[in-house]
N, CA, C and O atoms as CSV, one atom per row, in Angstrom:
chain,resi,resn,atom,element,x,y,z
A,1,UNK,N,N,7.544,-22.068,54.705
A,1,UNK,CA,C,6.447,-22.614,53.930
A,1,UNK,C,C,5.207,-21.731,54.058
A,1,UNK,O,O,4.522,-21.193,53.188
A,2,UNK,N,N,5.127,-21.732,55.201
A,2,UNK,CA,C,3.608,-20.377,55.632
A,2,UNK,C,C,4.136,-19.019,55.182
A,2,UNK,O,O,3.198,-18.241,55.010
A,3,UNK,N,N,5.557,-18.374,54.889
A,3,UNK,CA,C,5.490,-17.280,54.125
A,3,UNK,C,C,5.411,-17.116,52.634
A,3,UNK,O,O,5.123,-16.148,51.931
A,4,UNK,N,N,5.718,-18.223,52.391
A,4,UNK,CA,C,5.639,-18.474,50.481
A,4,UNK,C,C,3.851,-17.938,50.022
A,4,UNK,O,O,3.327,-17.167,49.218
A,5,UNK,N,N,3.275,-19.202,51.441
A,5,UNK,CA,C,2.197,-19.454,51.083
A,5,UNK,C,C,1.022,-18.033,51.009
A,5,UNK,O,O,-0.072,-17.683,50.566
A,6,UNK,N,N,2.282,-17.556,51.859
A,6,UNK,CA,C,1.556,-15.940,52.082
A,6,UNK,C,C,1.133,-15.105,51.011
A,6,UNK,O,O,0.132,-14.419,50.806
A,7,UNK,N,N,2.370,-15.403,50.271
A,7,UNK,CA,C,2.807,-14.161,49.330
A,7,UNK,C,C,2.291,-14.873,48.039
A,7,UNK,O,O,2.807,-14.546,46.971
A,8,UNK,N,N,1.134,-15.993,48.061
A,8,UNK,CA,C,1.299,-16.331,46.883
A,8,UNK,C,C,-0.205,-15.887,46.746
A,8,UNK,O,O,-0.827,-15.669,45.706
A,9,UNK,N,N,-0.798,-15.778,48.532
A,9,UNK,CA,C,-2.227,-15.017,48.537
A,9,UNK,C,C,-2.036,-13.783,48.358
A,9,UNK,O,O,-3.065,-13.144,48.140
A,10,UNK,N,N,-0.918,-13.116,48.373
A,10,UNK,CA,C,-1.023,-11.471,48.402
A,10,UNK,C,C,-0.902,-11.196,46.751
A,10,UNK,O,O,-1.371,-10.240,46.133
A,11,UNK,N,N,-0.160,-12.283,46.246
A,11,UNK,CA,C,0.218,-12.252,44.325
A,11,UNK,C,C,-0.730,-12.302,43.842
A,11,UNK,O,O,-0.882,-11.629,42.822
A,12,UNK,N,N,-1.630,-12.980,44.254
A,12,UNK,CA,C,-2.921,-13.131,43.471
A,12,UNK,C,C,-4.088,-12.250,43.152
A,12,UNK,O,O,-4.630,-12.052,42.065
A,13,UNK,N,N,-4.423,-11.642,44.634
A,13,UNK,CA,C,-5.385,-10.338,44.123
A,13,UNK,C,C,-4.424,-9.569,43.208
A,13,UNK,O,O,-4.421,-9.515,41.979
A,14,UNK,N,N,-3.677,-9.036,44.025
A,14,UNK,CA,C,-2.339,-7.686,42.872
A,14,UNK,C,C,-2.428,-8.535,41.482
A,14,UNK,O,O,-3.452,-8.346,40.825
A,15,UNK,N,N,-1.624,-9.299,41.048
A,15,UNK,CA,C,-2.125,-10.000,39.526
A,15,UNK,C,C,-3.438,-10.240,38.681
A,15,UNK,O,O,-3.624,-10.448,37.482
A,16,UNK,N,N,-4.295,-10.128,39.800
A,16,UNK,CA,C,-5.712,-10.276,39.055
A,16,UNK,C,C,-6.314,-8.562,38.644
A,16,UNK,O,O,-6.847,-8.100,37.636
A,17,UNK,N,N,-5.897,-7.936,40.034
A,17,UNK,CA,C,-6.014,-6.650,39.898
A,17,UNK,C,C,-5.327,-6.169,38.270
A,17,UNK,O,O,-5.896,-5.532,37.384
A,18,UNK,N,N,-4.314,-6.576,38.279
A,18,UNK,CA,C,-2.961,-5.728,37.069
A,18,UNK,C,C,-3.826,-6.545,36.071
A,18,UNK,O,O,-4.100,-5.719,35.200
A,19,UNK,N,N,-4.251,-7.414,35.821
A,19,UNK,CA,C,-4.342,-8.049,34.565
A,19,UNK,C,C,-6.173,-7.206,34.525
A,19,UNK,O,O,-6.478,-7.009,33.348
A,20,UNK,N,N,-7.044,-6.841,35.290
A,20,UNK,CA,C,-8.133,-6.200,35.280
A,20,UNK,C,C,-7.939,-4.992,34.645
A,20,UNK,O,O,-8.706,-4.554,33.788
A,21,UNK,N,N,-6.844,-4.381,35.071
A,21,UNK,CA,C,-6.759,-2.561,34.495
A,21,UNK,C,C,-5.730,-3.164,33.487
A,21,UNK,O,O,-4.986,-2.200,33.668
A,22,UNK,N,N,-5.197,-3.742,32.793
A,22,UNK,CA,C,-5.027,-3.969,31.293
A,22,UNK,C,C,-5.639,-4.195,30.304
A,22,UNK,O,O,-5.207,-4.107,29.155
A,23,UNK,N,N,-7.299,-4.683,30.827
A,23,UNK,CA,C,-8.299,-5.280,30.271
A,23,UNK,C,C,-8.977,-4.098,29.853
A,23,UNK,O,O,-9.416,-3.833,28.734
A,24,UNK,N,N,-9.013,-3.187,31.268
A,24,UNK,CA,C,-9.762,-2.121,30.887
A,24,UNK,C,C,-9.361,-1.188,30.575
A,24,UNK,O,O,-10.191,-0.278,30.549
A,25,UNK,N,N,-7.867,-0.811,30.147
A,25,UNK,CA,C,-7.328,0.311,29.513
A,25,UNK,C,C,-7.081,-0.583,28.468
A,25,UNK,O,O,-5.878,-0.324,28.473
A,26,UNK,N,N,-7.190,-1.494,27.488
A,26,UNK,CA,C,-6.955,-1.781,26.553
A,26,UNK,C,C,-8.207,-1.215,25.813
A,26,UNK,O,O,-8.138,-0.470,24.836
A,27,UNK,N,N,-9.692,-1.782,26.563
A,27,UNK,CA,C,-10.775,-1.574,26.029
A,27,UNK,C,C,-10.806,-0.119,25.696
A,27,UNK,O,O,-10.670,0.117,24.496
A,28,UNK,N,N,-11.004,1.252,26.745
A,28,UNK,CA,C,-10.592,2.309,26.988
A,28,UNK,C,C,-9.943,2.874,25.451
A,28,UNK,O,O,-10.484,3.648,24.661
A,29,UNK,N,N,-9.069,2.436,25.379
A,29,UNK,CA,C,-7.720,2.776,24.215
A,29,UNK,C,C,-8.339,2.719,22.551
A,29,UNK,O,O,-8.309,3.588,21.679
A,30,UNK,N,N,-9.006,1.051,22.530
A,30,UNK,CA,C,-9.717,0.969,21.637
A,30,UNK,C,C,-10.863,1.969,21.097
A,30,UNK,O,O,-10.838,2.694,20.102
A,31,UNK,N,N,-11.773,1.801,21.966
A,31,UNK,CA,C,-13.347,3.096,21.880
A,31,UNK,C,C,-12.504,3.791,21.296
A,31,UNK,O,O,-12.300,3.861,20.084
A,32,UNK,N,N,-11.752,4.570,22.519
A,32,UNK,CA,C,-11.262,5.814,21.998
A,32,UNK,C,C,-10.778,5.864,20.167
A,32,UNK,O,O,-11.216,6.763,19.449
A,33,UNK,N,N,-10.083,5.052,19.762
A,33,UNK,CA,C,-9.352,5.185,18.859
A,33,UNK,C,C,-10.561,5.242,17.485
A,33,UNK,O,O,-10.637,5.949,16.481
A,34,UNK,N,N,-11.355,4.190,18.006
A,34,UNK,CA,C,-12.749,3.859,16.793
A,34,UNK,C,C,-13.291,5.507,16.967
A,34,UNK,O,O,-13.089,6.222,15.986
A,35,UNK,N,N,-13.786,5.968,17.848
A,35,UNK,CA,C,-14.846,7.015,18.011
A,35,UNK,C,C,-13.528,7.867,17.194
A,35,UNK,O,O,-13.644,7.673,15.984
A,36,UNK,N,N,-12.775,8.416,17.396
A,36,UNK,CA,C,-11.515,9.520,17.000
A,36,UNK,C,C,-11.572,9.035,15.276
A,36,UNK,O,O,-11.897,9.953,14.522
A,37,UNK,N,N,-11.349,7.990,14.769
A,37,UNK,CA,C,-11.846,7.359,13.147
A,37,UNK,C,C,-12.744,8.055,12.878
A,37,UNK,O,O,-12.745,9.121,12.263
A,38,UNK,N,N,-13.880,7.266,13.501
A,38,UNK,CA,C,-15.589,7.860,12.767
A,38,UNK,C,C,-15.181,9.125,12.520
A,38,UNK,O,O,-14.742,9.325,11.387
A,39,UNK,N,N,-15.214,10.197,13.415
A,39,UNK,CA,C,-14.835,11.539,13.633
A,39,UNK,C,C,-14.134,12.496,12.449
A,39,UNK,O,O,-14.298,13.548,11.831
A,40,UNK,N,N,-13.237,11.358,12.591
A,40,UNK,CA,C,-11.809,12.308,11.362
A,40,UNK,C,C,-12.616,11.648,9.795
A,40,UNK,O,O,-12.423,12.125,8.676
A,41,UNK,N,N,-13.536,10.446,10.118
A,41,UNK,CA,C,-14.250,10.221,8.478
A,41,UNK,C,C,-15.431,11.391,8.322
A,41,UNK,O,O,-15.470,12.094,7.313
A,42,UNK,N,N,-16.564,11.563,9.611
A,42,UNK,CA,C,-17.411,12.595,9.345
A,42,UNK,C,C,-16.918,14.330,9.136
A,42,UNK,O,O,-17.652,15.194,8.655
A,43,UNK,N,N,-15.436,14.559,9.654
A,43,UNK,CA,C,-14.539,15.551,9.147
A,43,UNK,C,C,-14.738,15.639,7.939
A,43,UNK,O,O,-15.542,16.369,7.359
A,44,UNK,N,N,-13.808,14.690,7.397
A,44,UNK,CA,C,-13.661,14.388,5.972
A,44,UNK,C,C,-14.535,14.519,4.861
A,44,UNK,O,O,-14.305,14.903,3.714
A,45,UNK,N,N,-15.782,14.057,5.514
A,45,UNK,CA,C,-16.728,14.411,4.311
A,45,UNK,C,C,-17.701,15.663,4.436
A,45,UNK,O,O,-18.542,16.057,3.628
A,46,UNK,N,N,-17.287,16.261,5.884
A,46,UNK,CA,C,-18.278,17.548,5.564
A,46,UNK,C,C,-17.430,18.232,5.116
A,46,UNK,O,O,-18.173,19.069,4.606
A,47,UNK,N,N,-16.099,18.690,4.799
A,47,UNK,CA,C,-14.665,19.310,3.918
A,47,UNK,C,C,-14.898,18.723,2.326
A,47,UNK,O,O,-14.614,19.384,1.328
A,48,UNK,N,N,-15.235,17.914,2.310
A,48,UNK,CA,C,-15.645,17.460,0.960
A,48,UNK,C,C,-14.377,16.667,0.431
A,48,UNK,O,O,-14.145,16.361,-0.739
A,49,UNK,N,N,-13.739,16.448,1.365
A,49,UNK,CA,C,-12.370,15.539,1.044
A,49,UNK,C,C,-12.588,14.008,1.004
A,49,UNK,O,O,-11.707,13.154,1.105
A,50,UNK,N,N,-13.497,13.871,0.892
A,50,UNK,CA,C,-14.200,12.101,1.111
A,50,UNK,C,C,-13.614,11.465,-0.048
A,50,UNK,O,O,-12.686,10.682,0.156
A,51,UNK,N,N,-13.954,11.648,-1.083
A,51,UNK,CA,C,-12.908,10.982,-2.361
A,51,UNK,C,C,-11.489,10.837,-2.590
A,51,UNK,O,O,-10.865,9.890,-3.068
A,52,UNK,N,N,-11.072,12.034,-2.128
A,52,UNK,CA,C,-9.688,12.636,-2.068
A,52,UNK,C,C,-9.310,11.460,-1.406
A,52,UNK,O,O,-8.923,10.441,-1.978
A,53,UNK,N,N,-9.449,11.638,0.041
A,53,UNK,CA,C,-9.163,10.425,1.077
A,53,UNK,C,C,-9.407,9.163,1.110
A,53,UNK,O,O,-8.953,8.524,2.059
A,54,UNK,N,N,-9.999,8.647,0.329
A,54,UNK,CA,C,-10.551,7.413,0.112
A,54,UNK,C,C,-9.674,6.807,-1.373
A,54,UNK,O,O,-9.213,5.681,-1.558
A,55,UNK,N,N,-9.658,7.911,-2.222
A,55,UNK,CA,C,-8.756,7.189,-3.037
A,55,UNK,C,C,-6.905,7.553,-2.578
A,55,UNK,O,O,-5.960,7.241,-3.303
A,56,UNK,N,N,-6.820,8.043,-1.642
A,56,UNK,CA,C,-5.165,8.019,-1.168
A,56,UNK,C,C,-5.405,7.338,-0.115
A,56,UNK,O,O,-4.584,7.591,0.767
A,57,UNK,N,N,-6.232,6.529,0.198
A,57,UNK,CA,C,-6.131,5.443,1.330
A,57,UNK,C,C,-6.403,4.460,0.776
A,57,UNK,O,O,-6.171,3.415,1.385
A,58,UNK,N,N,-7.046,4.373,-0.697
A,58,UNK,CA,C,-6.646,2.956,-1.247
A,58,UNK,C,C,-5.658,2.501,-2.042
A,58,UNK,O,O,-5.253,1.339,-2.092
A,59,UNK,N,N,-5.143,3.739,-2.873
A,59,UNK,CA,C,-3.752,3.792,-3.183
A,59,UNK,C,C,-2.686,3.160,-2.307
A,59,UNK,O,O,-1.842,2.340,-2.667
A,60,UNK,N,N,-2.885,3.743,-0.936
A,60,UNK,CA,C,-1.608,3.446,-0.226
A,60,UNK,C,C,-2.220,1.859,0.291
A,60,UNK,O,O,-1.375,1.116,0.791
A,61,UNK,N,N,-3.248,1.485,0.212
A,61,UNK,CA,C,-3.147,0.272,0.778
A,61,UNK,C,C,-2.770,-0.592,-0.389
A,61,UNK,O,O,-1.954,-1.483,-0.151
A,62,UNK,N,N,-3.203,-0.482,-1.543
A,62,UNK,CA,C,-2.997,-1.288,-2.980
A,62,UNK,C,C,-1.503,-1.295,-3.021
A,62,UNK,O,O,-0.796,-2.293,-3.161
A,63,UNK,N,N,-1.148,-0.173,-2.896
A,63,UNK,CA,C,0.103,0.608,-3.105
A,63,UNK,C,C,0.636,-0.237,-4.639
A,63,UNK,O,O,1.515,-1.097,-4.681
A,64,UNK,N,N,-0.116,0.253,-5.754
A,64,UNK,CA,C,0.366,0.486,-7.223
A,64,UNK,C,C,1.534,1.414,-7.501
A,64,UNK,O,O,1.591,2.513,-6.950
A,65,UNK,N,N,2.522,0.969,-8.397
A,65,UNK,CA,C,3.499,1.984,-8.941
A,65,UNK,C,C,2.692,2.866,-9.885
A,65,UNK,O,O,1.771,2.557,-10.641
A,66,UNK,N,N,3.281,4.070,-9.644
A,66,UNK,CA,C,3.180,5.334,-10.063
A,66,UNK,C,C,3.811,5.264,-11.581
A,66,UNK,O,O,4.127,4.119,-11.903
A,67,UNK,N,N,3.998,6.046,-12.346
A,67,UNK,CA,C,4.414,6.276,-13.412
A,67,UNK,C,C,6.059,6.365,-13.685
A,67,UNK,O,O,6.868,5.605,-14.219
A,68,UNK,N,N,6.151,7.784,-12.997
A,68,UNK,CA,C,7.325,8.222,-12.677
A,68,UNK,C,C,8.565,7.008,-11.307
A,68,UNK,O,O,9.792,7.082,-11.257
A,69,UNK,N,N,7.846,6.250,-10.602
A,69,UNK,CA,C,8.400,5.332,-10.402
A,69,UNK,C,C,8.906,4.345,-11.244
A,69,UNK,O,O,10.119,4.149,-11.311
A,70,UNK,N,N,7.937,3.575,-12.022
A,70,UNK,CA,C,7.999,2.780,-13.070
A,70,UNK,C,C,8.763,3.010,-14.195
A,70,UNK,O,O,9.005,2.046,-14.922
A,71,UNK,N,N,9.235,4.221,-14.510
A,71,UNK,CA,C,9.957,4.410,-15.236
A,71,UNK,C,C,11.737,5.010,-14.688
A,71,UNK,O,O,12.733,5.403,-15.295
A,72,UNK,N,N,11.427,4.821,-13.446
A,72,UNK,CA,C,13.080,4.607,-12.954
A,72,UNK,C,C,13.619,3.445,-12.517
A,72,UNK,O,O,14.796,3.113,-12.378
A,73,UNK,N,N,12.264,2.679,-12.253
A,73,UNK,CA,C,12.894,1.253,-12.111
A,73,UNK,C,C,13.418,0.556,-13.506
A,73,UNK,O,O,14.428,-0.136,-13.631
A,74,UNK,N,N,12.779,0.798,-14.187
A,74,UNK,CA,C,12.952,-0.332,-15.962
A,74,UNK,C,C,13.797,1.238,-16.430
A,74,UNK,O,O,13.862,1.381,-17.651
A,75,UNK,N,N,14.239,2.043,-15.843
A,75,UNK,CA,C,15.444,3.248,-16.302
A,75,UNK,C,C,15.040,3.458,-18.052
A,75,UNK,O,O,15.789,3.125,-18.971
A,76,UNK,N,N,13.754,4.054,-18.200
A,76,UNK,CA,C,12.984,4.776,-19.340
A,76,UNK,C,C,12.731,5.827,-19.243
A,76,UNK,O,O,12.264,6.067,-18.130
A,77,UNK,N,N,12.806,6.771,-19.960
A,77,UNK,CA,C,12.168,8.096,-20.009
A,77,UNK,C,C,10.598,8.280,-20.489
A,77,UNK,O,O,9.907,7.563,-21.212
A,78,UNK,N,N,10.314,9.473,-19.834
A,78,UNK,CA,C,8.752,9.650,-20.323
A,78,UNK,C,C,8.515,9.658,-21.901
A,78,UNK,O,O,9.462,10.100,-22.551
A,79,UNK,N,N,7.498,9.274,-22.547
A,79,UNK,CA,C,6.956,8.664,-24.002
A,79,UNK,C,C,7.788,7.675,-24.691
A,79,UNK,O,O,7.982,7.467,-25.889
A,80,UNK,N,N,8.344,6.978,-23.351
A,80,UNK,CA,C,8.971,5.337,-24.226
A,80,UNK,C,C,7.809,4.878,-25.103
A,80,UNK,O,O,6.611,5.140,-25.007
A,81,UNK,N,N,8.583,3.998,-26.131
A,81,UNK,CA,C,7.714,2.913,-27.268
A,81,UNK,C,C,7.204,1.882,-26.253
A,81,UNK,O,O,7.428,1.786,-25.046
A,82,UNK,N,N,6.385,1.064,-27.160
A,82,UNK,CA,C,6.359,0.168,-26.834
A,82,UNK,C,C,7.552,-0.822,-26.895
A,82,UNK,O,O,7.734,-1.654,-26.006
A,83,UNK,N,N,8.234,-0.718,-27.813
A,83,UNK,CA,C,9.389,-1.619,-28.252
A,83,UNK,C,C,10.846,-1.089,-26.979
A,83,UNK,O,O,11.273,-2.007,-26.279
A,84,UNK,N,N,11.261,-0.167,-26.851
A,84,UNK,CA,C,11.834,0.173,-25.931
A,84,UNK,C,C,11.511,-0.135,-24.505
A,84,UNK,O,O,12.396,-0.269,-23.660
A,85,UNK,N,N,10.039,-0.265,-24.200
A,85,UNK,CA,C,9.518,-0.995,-22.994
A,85,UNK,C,C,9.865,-2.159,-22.627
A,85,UNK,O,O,10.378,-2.456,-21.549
A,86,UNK,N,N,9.456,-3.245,-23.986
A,86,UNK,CA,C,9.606,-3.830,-23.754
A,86,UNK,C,C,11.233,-4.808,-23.683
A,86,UNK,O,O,11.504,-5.775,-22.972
A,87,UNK,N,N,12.066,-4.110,-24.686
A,87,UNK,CA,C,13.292,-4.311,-24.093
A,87,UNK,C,C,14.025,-4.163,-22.891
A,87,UNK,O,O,14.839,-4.950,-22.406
A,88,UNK,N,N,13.504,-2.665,-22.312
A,88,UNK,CA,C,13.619,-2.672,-21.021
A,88,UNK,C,C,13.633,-3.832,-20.130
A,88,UNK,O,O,14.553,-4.421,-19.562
A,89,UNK,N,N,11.900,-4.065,-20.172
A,89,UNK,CA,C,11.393,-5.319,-18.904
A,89,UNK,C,C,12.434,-6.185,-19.265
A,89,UNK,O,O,13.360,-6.355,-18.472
A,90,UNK,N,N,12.407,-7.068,-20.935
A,90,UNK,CA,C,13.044,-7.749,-21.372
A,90,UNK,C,C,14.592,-8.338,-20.331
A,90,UNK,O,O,14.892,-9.500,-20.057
A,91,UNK,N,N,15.114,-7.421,-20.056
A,91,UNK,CA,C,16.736,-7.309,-20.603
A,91,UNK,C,C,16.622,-7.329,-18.714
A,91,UNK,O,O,17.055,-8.326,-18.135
A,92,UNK,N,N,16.055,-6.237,-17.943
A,92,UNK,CA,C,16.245,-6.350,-16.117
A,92,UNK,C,C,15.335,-7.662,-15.960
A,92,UNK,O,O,15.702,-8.186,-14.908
A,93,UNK,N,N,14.558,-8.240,-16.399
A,93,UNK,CA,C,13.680,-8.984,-15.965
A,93,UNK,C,C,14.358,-10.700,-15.846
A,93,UNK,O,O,14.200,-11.539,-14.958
A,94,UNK,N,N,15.182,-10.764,-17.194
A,94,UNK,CA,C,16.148,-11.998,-17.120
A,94,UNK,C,C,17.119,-12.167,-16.476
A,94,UNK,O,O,17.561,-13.268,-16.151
A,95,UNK,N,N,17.909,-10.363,-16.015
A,95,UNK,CA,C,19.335,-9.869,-15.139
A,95,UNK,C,C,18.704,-10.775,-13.846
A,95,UNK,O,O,19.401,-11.419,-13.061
A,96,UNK,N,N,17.688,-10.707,-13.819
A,96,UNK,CA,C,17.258,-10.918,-12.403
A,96,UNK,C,C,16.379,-12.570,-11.698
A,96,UNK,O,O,15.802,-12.663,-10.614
A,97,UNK,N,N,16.517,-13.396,-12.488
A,97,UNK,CA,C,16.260,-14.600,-12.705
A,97,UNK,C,C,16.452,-15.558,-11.223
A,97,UNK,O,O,17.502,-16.188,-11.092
A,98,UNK,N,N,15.913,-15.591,-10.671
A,98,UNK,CA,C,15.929,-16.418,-9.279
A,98,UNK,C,C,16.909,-17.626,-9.672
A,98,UNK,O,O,17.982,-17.747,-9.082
A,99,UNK,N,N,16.633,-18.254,-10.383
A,99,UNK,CA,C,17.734,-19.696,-11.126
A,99,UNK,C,C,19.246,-19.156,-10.996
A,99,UNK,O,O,20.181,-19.565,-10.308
A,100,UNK,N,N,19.147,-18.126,-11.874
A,100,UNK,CA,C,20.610,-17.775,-11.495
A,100,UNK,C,C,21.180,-16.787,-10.663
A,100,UNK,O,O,22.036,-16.000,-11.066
A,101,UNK,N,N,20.609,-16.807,-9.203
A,101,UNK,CA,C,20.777,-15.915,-8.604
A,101,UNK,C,C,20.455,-14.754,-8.027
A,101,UNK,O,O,20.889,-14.227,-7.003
A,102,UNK,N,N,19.290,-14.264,-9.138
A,102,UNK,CA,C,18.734,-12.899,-9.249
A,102,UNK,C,C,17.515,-13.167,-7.998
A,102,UNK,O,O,17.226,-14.222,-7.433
A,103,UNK,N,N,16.863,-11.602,-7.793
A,103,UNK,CA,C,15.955,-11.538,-6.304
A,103,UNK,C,C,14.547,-11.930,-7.029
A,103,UNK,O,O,14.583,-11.718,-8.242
A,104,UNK,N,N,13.555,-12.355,-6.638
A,104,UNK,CA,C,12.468,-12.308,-7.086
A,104,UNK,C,C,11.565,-11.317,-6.588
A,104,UNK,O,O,10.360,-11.492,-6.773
A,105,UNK,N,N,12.098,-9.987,-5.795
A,105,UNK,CA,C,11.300,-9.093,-5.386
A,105,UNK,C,C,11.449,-8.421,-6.242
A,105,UNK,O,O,10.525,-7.756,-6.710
A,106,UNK,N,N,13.137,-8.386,-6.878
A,106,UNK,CA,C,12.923,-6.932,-7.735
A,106,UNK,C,C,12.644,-7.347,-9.188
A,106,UNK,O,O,12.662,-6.536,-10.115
A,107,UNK,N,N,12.322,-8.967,-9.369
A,107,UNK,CA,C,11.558,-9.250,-10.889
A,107,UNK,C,C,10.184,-8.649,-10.555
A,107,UNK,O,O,9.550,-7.807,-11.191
A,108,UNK,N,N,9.839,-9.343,-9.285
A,108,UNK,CA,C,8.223,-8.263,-9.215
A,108,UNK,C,C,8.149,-7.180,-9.204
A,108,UNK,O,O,7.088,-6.796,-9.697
A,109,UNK,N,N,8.847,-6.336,-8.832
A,109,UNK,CA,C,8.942,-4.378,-9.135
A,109,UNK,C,C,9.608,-4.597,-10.596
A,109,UNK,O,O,9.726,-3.566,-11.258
A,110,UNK,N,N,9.907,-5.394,-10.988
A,110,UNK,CA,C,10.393,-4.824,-12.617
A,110,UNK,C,C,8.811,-5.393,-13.212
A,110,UNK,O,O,8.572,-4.778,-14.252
A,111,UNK,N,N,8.160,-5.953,-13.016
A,111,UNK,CA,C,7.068,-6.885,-14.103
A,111,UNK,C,C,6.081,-5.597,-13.682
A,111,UNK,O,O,5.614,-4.862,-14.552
A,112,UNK,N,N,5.793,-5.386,-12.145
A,112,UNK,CA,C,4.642,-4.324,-11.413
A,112,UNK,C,C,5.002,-3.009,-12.536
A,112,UNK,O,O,4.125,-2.299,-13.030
A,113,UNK,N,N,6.220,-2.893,-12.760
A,113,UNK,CA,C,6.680,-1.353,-13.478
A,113,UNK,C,C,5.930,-1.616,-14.518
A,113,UNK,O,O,4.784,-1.224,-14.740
A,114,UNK,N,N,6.834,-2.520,-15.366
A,114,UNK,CA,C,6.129,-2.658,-16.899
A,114,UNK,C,C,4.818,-2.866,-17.085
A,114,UNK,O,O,4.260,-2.453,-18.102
A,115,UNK,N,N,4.122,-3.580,-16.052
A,115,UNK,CA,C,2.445,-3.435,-16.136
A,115,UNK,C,C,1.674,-1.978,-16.218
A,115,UNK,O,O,0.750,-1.470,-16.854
A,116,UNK,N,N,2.647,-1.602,-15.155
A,116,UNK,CA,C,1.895,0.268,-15.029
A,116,UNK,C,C,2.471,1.125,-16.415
A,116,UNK,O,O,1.670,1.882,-16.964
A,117,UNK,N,N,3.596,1.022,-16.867
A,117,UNK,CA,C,3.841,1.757,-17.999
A,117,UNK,C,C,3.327,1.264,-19.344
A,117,UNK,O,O,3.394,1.995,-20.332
A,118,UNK,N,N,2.846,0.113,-19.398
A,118,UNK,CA,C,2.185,-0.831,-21.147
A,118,UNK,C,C,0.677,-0.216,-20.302
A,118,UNK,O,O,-0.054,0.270,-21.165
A,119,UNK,N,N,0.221,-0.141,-19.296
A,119,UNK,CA,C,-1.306,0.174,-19.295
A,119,UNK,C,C,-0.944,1.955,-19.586
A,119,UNK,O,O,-1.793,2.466,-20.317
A,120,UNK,N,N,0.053,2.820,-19.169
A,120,UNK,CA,C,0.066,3.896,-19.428
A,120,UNK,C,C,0.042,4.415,-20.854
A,120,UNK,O,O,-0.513,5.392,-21.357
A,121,UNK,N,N,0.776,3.506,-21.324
A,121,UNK,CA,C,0.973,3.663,-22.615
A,121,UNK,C,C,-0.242,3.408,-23.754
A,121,UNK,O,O,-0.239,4.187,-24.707
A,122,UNK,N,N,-1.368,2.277,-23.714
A,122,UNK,CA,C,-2.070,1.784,-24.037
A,122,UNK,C,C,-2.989,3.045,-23.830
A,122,UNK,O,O,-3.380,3.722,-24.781
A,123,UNK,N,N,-3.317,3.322,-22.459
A,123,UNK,CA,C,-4.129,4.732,-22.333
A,123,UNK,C,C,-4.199,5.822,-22.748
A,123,UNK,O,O,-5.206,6.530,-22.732
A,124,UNK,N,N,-3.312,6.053,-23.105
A,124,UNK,CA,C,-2.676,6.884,-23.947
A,124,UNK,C,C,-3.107,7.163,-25.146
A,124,UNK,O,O,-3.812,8.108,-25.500
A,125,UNK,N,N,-2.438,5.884,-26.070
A,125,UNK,CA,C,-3.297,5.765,-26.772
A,125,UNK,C,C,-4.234,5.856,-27.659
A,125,UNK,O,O,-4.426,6.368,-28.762
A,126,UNK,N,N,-5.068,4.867,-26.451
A,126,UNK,CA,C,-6.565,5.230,-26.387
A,126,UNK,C,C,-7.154,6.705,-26.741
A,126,UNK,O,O,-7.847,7.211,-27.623
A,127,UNK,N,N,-6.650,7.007,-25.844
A,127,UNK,CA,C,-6.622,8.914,-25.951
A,127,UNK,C,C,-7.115,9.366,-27.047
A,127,UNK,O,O,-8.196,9.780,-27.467
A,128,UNK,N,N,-5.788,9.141,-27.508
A,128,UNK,CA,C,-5.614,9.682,-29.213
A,128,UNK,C,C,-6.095,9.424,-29.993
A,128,UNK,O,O,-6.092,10.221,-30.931
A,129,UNK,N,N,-6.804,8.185,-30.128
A,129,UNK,CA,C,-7.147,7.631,-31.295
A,129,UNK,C,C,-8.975,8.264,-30.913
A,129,UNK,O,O,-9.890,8.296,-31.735
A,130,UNK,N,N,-9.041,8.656,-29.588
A,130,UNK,CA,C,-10.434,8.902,-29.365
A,130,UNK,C,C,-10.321,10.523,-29.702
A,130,UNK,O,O,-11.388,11.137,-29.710
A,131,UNK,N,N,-9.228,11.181,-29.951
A,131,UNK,CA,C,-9.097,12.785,-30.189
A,131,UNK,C,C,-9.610,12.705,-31.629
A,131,UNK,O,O,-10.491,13.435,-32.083
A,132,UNK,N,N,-8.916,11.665,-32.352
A,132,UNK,CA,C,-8.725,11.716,-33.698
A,132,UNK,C,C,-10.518,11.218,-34.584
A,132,UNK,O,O,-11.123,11.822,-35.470
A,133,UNK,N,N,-10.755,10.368,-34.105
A,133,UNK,CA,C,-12.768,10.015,-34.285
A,133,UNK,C,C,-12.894,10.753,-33.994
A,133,UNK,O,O,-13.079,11.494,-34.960
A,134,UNK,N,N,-12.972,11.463,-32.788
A,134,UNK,CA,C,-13.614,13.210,-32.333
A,134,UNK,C,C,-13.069,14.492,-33.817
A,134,UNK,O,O,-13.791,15.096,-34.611
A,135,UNK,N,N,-12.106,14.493,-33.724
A,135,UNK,CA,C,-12.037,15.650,-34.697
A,135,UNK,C,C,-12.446,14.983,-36.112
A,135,UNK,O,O,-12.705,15.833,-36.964
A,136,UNK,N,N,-12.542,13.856,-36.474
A,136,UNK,CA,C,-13.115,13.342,-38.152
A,136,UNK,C,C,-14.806,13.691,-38.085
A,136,UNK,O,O,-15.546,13.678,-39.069
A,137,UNK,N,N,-15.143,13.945,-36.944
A,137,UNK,CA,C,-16.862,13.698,-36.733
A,137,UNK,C,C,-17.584,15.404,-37.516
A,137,UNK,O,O,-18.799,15.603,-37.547
């Protein structure tokens, strides 16, 4: 009984100790990691890469389909119609129907596609029809 009781005084500093230097190499770890950030951001913008980096770090956090993605998921080639688009979405978008079975992740990468390729397309466009007022002027 008096050796239990021993070892339960000797557990206690050592455990308080171990749980102290976890406290303070956690803290330690942190600083470090914030100060090493700031650092690689004030890098960044005296390189003049501040935009660069800021829009491929919101990209990847948004993480939007790309073009060339979007058009291997809905399996289109570059300057699809609109009408071909939308048969596309059409036709994988029902294959894939949660009711009957189908995933609802890959209706959302088929709907995410067709959003990015009808805004590509639309932009597009746009484009043109702004080439075409430009050259009538």
């Amino acid at each position: 009984s008096s050796r239990s009781r021993n070892r339960l005084l000797m557990a206690s500093p050592l455990g308080r100790l171990i749980a102290q230097l976890l406290v303070v190499g956690t803290s330690v770890v942190s600083k470090a990691f914030v100060q090493a950030y700031q650092q690689a951001v004030a890098n960044a913008g005296r390189q003049g890469g501040t935009k660069a980096a800021a829009a491929s770090l919101s990209q990847a956090l948004s993480r939007k389909i790309q073009v060339d993605e979007a058009e291997k998921i809905l399996n289109v080639t570059k300057g699809v119609t609109e009408e071909q688009l939308e048969k596309s979405f059409n036709h994988l978008f029902d294959a894939n129907k949660v009711e009957d079975g189908g995933s609802f992740y890959i209706q959302s990468k088929v709907y995410r596609a067709y959003e990015c390729l009808k805004l590509d397309i639309q932009s597009k466009a746009g484009e043109s029809s702004n080439k075409t007022i430009n050259s009538s002027r």
